[in-house]
N, C-alpha and C positions, 0 to 999 in steps of 0.2 A: 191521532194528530201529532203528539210525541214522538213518535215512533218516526215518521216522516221528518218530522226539522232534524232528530239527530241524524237519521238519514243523508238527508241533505248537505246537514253540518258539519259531517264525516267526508263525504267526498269534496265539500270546496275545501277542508283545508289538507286531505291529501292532494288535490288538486296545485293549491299555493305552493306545496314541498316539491310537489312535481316539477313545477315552474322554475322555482326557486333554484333547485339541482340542475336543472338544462341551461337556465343561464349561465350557472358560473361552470359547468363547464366547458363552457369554451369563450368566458370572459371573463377575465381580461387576457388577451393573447400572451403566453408565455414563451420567450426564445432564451435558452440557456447560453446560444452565443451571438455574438453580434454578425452582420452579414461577412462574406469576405473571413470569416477567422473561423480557426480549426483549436483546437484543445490538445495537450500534448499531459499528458497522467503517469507520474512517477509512483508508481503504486505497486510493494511488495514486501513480503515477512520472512525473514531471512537467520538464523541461528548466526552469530559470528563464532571462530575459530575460538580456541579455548585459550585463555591469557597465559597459562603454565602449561607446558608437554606433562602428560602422563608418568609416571615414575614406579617402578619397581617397591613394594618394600621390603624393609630389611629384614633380616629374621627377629631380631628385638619390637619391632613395632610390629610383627604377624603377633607374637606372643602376646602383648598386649591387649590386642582386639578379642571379642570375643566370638567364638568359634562360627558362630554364625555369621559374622562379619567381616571374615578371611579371604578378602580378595585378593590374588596376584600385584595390581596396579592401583596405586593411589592416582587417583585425576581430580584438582578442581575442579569446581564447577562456574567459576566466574569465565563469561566471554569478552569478547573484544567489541567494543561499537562497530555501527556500521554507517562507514563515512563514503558519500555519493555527490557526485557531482555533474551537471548537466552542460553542456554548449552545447549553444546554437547559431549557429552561422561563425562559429570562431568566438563570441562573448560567452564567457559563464551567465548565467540564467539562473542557477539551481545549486546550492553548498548546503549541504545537512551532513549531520552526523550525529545518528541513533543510538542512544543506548539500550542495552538490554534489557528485556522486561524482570520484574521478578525478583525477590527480597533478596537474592546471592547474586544478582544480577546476571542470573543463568539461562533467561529464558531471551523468547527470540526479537529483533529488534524491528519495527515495525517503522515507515514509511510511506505517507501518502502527502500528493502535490498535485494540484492544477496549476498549469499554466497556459496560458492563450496567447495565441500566434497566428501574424496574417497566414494565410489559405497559400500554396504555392509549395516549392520546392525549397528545400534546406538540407543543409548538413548536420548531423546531432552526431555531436561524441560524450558517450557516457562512461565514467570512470569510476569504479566500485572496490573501496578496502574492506573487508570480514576478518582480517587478522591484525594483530597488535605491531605497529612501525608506522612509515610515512610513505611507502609506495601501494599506488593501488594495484589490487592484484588481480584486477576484471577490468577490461575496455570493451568499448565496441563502439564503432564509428557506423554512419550510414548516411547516404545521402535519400531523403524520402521527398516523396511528391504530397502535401496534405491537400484536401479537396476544401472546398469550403462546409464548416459543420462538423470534419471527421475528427475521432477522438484515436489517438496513436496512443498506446499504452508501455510505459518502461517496464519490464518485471525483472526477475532475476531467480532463476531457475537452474539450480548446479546438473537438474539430470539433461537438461536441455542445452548443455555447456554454458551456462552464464545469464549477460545481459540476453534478455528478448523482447524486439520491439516487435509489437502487433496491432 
């Protein structure tokens, strides 16, 4: 008789989790964007240009080092942030400037953004500095069609020459 009620007692309450699980998944309805709007994702990891050009050294400072650590060229290792900027339809939208990761601040400068925008066609010009001054040394303009729902993604890929929207 035992043996029956846990029986029993085991299948309604995997039965209840059963239940439990099918409801929520598929309630309460989740939409990540509202109807009519499209998502545009500035999203990429990037090394900036190195703050000091690489330098020879002297023969006084080769002597110094120790033999195992005799390299041709002294290079910091500090880079440059990396400053991005977005318009859309001719208004800026988007102004960051990343710094390097990393206790020498050597490593690479990281950037991620949503932004949501009605569904339809637009102009986007993106403008990207990785070296140390005030002009940026990467553009890229494009007039794109969004659908409603699509997600465009900004990246920035030097073997694929630069900016890339996909």
């Amino acid at each position: 008789m035992t043996r029956a009620v846990t029986w029993t007692g085991q299948v309604l309450l995997y039965g209840i989790f059963a239940l439990v699980i099918g409801v929520f998944s598929t309630w309460p309805a989740y939409h990540p964007l509202a109807p009519g709007q499209a998502q545009v994702k500035v999203s990429f990891i990037h090394h900036g240009q190195r703050v000091a050009e690489c330098r020879p050294y002297t023969a006084q400072e080769l002597a110094k080092l120790a033999p195992n650590m005799r390299t041709p060229m002294k290079c910091q290792r500090e880079r440059a942030p990396v400053a991005i900027e977005v318009d859309l339809d001719g208004a800026t939208v988007y102004r960051h400037e990343a710094v390097p990761s990393g206790l020498s601040r050597d490593g690479p400068s990281s950037v991620y953004h949503r932004l949501q925008v009605p569904a339809g066609q637009h102009r986007i010009a993106v403008r990207l500095r990785d070296k140390a001054g005030a002009d940026f040394n990467h553009t890229r303009e494009a007039t794109v069609t969004l659908k409603p729902a699509q997600v465009l993604v900004i990246d920035f890929d030097a073997e694929q020459g630069g900016i890339t929207l996909s």
